[in-house]
N, C-alpha and C positions, 0 to 999 in steps of 0.2 A: 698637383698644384697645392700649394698651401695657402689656406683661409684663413683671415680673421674674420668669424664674423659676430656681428653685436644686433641683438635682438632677435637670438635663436630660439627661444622659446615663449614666442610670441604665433599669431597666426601665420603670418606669410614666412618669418623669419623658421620654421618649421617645415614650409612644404621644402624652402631652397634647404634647406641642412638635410631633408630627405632625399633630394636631385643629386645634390652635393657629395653627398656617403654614397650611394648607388653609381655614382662615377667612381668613386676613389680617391675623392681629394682629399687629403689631409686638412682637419677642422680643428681649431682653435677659437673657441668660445668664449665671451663674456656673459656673465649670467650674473640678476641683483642676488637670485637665492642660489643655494648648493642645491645641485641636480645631477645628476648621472644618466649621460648619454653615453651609450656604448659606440665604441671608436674613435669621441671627443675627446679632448683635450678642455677641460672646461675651469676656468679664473673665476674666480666669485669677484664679483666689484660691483661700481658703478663706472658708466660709459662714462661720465664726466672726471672720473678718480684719473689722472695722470700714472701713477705708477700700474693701478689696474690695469689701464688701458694701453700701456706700453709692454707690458706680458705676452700682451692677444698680439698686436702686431708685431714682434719681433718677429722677423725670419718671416713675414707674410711676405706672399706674390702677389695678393688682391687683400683688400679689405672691402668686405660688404656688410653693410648697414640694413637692418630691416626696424631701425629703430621705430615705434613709436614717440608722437610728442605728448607734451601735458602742457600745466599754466607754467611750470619751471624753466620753460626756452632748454628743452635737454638737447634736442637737436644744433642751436645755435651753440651752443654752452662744449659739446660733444667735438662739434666740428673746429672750433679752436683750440682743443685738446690734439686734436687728430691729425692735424697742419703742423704746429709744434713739433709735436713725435715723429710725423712721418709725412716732413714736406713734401715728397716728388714720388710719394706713393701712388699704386694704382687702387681706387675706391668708388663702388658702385653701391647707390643706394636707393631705397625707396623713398619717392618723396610721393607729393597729391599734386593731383592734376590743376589743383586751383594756380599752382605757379605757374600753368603755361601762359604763352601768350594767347592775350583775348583775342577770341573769333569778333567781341562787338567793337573794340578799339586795342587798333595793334601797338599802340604806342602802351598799353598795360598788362598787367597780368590779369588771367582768370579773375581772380578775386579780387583785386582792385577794382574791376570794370563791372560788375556784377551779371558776371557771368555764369555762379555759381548759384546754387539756394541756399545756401550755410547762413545764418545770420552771424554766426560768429568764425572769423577771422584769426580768432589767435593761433590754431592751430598752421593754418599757410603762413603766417607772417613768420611764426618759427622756420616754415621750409624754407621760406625766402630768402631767412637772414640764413641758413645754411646753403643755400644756391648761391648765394654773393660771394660768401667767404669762399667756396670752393671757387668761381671765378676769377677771384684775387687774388689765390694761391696755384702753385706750380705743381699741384695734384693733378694725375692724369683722372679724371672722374665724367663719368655717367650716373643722371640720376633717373630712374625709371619713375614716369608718372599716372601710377593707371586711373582712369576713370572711375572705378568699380571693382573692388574684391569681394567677390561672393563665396558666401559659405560652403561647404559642398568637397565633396573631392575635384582635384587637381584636374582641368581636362587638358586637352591637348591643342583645343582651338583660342587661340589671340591673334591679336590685331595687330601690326607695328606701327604707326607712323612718327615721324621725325619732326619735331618742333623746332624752327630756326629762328632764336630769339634774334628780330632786326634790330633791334634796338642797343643789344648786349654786344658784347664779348661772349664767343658760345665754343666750347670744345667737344666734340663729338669723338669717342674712339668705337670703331668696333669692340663687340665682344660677343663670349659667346652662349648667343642669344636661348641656345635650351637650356643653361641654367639660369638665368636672369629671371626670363619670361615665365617661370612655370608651368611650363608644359603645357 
């Protein structure tokens, strides 16, 4: 299979590029600095550069996102790049669990409803505004939202469960779930 993926040299964006190579998939990387991964393919850009970021997914089977956000909305910013290029694309990302829907009022998210302890919000509001546009758009997308990424090597034990936004419009596809998850 062939990968875009963007935020490979980041924490999580790193275990899956290591799942990823250990499979066999051919990897196509955006990276902000020059790096040298052996077996990648790796674009110097930024996720939000338009022609950078149509480099990485050309000729992708999936694009996977292990973006981090900042005060910049890269996320939201990213994901209308991404639509653009590659409306009917398939793209799986990481987002935070603060976008699920609240266990204390289902009518909101996590972090709207303050289900979270974060005082500060900008960072979900970025997923959010990239959860909508992927909603809006004819992208086949899963976004995985973990509670908790700890430091540590990779283990092999996780959790799955399925958040069905009632409220939304929700598209759910399989995939396959040992490279996603992290083993």
């Amino acid at each position: 299979m062939n990968i875009a993926l963007l935020g490979g040299t980041g924490r999580t964006g790193q275990h899956f590029l290591q799942l990823a190579q250990a499979e066999g998939h051919t990897i196509t990387m955006l990276s902000r600095k020059p790096v040298t991964v052996e077996g990648v393919n790796v674009v110097v850009g930024d996720a939000t550069n338009e022609q950078a970021l149509a480099e990485v997914v050309q000729g992708a089977d999936i694009i996977v996102s292990a973006l981090g956000t900042d005060n910049a909305h890269v996320l939201e910013r990213f994901t209308k790049v991404v639509i653009a290029l590659a409306p009917t694309a398939r793209i799986i990302t990481v987002g935070t669990a603060a976008i699920l829907q609240s266990r204390l009022d289902a009518t909101k998210l996590r972090y709207e409803a303050g289900d979270t302890k974060r005082r500060s919000t900008t960072a979900a509001e970025d997923h959010h505004k990239m959860l909508t546009q992927l909603q809006n758009s004819n992208m086949r997308w899963t976004i995985v939202c973990p509670t908790y990424l700890p430091e540590g090597p990779v283990s092999a034990n996780y959790r799955v469960e399925v958040d069905i936004y009632q409220t939304m419009r929700y598209k759910l596809q399989r995939v396959k779930w040992r490279i996603v998850c992290m083993k």
